[in-house]
C-alpha positions as CSV (number, residue, x, y, z in Angstrom):
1,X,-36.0,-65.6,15.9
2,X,-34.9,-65.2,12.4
3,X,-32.2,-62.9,11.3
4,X,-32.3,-59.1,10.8
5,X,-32.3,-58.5,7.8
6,X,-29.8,-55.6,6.8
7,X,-30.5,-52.4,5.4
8,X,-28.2,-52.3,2.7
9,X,-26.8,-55.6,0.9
10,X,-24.4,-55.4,-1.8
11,X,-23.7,-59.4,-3.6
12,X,-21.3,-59.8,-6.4
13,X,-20.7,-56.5,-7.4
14,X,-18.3,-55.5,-10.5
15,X,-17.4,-52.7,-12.5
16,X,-15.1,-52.4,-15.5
17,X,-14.0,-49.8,-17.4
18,X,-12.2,-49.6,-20.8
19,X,-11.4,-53.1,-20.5
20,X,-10.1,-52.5,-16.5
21,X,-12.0,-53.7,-13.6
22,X,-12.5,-51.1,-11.6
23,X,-14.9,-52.8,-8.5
24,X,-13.9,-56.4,-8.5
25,X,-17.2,-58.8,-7.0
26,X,-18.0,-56.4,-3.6
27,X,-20.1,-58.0,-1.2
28,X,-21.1,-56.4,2.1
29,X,-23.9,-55.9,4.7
30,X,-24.8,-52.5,6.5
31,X,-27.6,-52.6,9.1
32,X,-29.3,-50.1,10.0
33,X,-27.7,-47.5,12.7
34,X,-24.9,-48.8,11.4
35,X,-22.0,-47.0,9.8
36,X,-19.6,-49.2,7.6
37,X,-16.4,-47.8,5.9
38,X,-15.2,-48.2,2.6
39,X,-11.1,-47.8,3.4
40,X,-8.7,-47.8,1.2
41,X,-5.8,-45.8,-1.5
42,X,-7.4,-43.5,-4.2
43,X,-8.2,-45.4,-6.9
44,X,-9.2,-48.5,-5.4
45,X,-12.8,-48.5,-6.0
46,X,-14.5,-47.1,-3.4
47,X,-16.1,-43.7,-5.0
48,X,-17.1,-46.2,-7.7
49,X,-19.1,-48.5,-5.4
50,X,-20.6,-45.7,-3.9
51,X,-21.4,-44.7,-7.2
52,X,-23.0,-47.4,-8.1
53,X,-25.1,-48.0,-4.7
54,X,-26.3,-44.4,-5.5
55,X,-27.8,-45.5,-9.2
56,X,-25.6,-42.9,-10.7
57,X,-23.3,-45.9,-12.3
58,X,-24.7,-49.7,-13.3
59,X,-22.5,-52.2,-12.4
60,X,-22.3,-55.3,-14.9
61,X,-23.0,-57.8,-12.4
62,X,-24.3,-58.7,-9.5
63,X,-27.5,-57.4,-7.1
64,X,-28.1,-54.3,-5.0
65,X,-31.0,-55.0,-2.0
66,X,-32.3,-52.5,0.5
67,X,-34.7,-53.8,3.0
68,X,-35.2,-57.1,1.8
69,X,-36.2,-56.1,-1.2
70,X,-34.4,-55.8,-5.0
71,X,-33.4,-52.5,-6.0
72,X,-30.7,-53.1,-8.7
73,X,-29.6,-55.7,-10.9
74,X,-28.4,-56.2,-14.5
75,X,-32.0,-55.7,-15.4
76,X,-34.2,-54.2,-13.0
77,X,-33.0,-51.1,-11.7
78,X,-34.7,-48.7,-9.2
79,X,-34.3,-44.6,-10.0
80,X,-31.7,-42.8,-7.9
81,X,-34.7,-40.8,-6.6
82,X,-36.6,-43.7,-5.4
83,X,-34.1,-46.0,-3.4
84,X,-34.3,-43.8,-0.1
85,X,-30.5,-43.0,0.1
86,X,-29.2,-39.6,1.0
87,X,-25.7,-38.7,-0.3
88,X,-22.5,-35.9,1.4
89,X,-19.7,-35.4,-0.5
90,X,-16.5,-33.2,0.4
91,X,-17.9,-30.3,-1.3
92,X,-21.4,-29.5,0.4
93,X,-22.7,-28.9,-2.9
94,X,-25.6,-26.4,-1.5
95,X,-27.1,-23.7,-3.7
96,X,-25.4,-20.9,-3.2
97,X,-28.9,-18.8,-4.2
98,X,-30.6,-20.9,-1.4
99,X,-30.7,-19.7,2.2
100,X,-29.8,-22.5,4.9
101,X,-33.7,-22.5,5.6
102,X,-34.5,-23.1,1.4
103,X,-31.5,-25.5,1.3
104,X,-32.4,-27.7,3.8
105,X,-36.0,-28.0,2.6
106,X,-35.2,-28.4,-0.4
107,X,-35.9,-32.1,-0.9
108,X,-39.1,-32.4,1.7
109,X,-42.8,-32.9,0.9
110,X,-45.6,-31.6,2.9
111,X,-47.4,-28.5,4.3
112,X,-45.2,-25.4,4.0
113,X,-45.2,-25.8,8.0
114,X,-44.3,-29.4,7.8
115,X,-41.5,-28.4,6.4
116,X,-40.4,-25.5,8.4
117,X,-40.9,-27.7,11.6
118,X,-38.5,-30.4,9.8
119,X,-35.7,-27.6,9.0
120,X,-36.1,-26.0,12.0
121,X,-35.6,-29.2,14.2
122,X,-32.7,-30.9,12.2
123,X,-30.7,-27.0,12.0
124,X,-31.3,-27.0,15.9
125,X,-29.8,-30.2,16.6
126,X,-26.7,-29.4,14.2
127,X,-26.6,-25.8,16.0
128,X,-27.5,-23.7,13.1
129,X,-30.6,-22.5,13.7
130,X,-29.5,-18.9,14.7
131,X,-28.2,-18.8,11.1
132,X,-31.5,-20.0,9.3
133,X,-31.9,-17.4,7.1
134,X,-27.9,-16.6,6.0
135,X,-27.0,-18.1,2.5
136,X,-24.0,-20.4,1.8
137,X,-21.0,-17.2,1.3
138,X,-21.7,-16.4,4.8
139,X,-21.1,-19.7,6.4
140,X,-17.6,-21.1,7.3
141,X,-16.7,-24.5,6.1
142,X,-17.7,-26.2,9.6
143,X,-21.2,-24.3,9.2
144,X,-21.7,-25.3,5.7
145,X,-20.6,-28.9,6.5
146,X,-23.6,-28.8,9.1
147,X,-26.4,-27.5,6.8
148,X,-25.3,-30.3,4.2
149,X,-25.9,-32.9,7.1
150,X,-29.2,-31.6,7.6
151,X,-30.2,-31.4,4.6
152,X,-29.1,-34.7,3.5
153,X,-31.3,-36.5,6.2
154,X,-34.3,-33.9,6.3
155,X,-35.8,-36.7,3.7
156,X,-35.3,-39.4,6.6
157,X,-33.4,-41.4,4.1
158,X,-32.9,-45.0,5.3
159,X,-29.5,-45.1,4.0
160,X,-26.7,-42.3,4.0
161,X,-24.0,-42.3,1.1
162,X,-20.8,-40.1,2.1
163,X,-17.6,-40.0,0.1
164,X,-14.6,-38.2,1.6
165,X,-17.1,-35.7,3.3
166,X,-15.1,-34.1,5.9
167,X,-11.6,-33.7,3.7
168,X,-12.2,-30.3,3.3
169,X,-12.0,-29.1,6.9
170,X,-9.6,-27.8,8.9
171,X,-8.1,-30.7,11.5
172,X,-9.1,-28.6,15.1
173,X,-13.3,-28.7,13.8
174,X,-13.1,-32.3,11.6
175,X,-13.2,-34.3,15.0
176,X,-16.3,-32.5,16.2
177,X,-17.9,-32.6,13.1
178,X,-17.2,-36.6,12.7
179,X,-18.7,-36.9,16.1
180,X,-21.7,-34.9,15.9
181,X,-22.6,-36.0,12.2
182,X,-22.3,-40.2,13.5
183,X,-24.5,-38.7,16.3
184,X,-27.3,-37.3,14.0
185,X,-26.9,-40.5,11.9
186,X,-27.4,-42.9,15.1
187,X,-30.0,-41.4,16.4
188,X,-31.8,-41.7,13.0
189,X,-31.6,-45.0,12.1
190,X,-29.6,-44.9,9.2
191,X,-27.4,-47.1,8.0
192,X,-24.2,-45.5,6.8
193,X,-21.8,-46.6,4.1
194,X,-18.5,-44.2,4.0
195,X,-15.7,-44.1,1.7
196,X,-12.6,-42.6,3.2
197,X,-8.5,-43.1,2.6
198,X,-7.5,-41.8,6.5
199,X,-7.6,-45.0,8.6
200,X,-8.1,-42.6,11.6
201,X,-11.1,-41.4,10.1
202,X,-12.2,-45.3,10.0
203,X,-11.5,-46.6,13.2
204,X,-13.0,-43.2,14.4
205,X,-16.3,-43.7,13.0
206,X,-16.9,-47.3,12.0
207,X,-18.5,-49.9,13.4
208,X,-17.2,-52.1,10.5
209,X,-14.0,-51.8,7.8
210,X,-14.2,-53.0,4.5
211,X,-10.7,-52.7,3.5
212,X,-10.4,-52.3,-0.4
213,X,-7.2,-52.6,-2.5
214,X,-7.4,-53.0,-6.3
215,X,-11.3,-53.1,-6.7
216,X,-11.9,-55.7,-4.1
217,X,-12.2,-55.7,-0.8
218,X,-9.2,-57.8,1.2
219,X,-10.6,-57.8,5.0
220,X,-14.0,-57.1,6.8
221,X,-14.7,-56.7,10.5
222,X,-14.6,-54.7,13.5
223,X,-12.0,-51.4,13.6
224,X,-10.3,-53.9,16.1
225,X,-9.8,-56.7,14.2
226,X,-8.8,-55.2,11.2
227,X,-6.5,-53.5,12.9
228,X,-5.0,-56.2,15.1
229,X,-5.6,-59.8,13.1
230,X,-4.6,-57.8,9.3
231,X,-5.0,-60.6,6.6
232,X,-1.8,-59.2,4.8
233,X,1.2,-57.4,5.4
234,X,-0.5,-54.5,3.2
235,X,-3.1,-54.7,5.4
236,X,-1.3,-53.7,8.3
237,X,0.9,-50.9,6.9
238,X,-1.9,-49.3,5.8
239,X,-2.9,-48.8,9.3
240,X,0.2,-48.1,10.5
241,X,4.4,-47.6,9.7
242,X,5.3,-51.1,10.5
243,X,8.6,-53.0,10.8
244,X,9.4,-56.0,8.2
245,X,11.8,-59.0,9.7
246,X,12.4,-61.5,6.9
247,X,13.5,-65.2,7.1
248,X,13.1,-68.6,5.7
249,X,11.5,-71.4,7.5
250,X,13.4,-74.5,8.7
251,X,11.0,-77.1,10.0
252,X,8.3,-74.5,10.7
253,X,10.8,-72.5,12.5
254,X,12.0,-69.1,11.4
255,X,15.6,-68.0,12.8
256,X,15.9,-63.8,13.6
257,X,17.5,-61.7,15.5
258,X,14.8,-62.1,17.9
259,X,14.9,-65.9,18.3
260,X,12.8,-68.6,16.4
261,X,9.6,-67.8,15.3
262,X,6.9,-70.6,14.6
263,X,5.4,-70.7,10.7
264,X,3.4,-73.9,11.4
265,X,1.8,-75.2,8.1
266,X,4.3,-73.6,5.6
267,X,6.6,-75.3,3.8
268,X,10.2,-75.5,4.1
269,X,12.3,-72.9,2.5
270,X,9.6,-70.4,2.3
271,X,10.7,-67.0,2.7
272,X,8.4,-65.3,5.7
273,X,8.0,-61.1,6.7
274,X,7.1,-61.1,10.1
275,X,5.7,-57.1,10.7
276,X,6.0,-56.0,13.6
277,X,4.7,-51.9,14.6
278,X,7.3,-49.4,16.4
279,X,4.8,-49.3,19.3
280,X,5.5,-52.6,20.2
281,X,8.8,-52.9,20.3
282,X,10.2,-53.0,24.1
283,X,13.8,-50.8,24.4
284,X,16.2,-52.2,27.1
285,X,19.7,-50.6,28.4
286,X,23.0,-52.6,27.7
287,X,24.3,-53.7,30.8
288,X,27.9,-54.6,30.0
289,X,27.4,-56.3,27.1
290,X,24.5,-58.1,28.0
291,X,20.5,-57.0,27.3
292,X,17.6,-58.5,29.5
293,X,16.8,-61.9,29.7
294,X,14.6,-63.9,27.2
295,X,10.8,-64.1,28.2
296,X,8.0,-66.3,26.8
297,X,6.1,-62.7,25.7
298,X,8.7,-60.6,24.5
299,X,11.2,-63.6,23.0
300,X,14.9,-63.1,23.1
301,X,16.7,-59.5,22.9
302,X,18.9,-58.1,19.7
303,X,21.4,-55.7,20.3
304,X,21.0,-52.6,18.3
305,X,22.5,-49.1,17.8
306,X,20.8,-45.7,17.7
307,X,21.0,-44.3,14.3
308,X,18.6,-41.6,14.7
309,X,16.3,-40.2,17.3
310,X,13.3,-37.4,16.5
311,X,10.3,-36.5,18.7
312,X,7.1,-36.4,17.0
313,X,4.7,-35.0,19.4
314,X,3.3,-36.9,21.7
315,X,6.3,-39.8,21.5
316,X,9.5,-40.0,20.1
317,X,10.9,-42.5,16.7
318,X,13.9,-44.6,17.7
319,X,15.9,-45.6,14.6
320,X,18.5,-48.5,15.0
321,X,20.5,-50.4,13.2
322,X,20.5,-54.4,14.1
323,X,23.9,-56.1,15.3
324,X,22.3,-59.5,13.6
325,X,22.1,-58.5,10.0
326,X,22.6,-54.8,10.0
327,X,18.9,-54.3,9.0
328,X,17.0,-51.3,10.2
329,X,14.0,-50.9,12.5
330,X,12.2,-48.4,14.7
331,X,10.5,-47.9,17.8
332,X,8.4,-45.4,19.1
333,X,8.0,-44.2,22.8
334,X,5.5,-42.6,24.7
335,X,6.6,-39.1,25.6
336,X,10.4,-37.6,24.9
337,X,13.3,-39.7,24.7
338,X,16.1,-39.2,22.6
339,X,19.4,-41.2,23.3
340,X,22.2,-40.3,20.6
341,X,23.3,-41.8,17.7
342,X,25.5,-45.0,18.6
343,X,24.0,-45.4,22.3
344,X,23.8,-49.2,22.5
345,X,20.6,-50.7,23.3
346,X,18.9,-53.9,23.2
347,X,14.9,-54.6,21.6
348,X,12.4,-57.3,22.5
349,X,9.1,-57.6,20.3
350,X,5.8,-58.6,21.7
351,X,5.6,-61.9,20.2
352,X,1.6,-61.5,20.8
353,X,1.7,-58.2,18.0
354,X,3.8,-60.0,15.4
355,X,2.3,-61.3,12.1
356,X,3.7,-64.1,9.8
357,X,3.3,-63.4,6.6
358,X,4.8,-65.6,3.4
359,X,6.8,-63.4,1.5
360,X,5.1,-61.8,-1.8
């Protein structure tokens, strides 16, 4: 059975402006029903690729394919109009002299009832069709947000563009909207391609991460695996705060506070970050002098003092200090707890959660 072939396929692709690469040789798959994000800072590329994909920029090299089939190159290149993509940004963009009814329409073909069944279904399923006939002023942000989802796949594009498009909401309606806008989406068939700078909005929504840093991307996969193999220690403090233990190898061994860590494969005298995030750290209670004892899983304890303590919500940030080198680290805990500032404690790390990294 030969392979599916994906919906959208980007090979190869670059970008430069004024003599600065702006999308540095992007390759990446989207099937359809899928929904891949494009994560990563402002400024790292990811409006631009969307851009491009769109046909609203040419890229200097490389090939665009939808279906199977060609769409863009350094010579051949398909109209925006023609490629089949709907596009949401972060500002609706509907015509404010429009009604939601004339809005949605707007881009269909067909019988004038055609077309009314099409709006009329689609404003339905985003629970908008008591408001059919209001016009853009009298909508809320949420409501607008819903009429430029229906409008955008009333065409039954095969692929959906959408860049930053629920920034502008307020946080208590963004997680409905995510979820019912990837519902519409699924249930269409279309393959989604996302730009977005909130990992929480990725591993929401994605069923792949393309993480992008300085025009290229640095890690593909699953919201898991990004999230729990990262390629770099950038890679996993964008995700998260994390918590940076340095060293130097000795015979693929790294000394800490925590014990010996193995570096197999780098050479001696390297210096090594080993990250770490606050919610793995283990907290223990000084007994006399002494912490727990050392365990395969969670290594050997450090003693550390409370510097700080804060609840945040649903768990509480621990700041200590580190008898071993006086370097700082924190810990976050499920739920409240606060101990004061100089209350000895010992910390064991996960040794399952921690990532070597040579130093940069």
């Amino acid at each position: 059975m030969p392979d599916p072939v994906p919906r959208l396929k980007l090979e190869h692709i670059t970008r430069s402006f004024a003599g600065r690469t702006v999308v540095d040789d992007v390759s990446l798959e989207v099937m359809p029903g899928e929904v891949t994000c494009l994560l990563g800072p402002s400024g790292c590329g990811k409006s631009t690729t969307l851009r491009i994909v769109a046909g609203v920029e040419m890229q200097d090299s490389g090939c665009i394919w939808v279906d199977g089939e060609l769409i863009c190159d350094t010579v051949l290149r398909v109209p925006p109009e023609r490629r089949s993509i709907g596009l949401m940004f972060q500002d609706f963009a509907l015509f404010p002299h429009l009604s939601v009814a004339e809005n949605v329409a707007f881009g269909l073909t067909g019988s004038k009832a055609d077309k009314r069944a099409r709006v009329e279904e689609l404003l339905d399923r985003v629970d908008m069709l008591r408001l059919i006939d209001a016009f853009p002023h009298e909508l809320s942000g949420g409501e607008q947000q819903r009429v430029a989802l229906a409008r955008a796949i009333a065409p039954r594009p095969s692929i959906m563009l959408m860049d930053e498009p629920f920034s502008g909401l307020d946080n208590r309606l963004r997680d409905g909207i995510r979820d019912e806008t990837l519902s519409v989406l699924k249930e269409e068939g279309t393959a989604v391609l996302l730009v977005t700078h909130e990992p929480e909005e990725a591993m929401r929504m994605a069923d792949r991460i393309a993480l992008m840093r300085n025009g290229h991307i640095v890690q593909q996969g699953a919201p898991y695996n990004v999230f729990n193999a990262p390629a770099d220690k950038e890679a996993a403090a964008f995700f998260s705060d994390i918590n940076v233990i340095e060293g130097t190898v000795r015979g693929a061994l790294t000394e800490t506070a925590f014990g010996q860590f193995l570096a197999p494969g780098v050479p001696d005298g390297t210096e090594v970050e080993i990250v770490i995030r606050p919610q793995h750290l283990r907290i223990d209670f000084d007994r006399n002098g002494r912490g727990p004892n050392p365990t395969p899983s969670d290594g050997t304890p450090a003693r550390a003092v409370v510097e700080r303590s804060r609840f945040i919500g649903k768990e509480s940030l621990v700041e200590f200090r580190l008898d071993y080198d006086g370097s700082r680290i924190s810990a976050t805990v499920p739920n409240v707890f606060l101990p004061k500032p100089g209350t000895v404690l010992w910390l064991m790390i996960r040794r399952d959660r921690c990532f070597v990294f040579p130093r940069t």
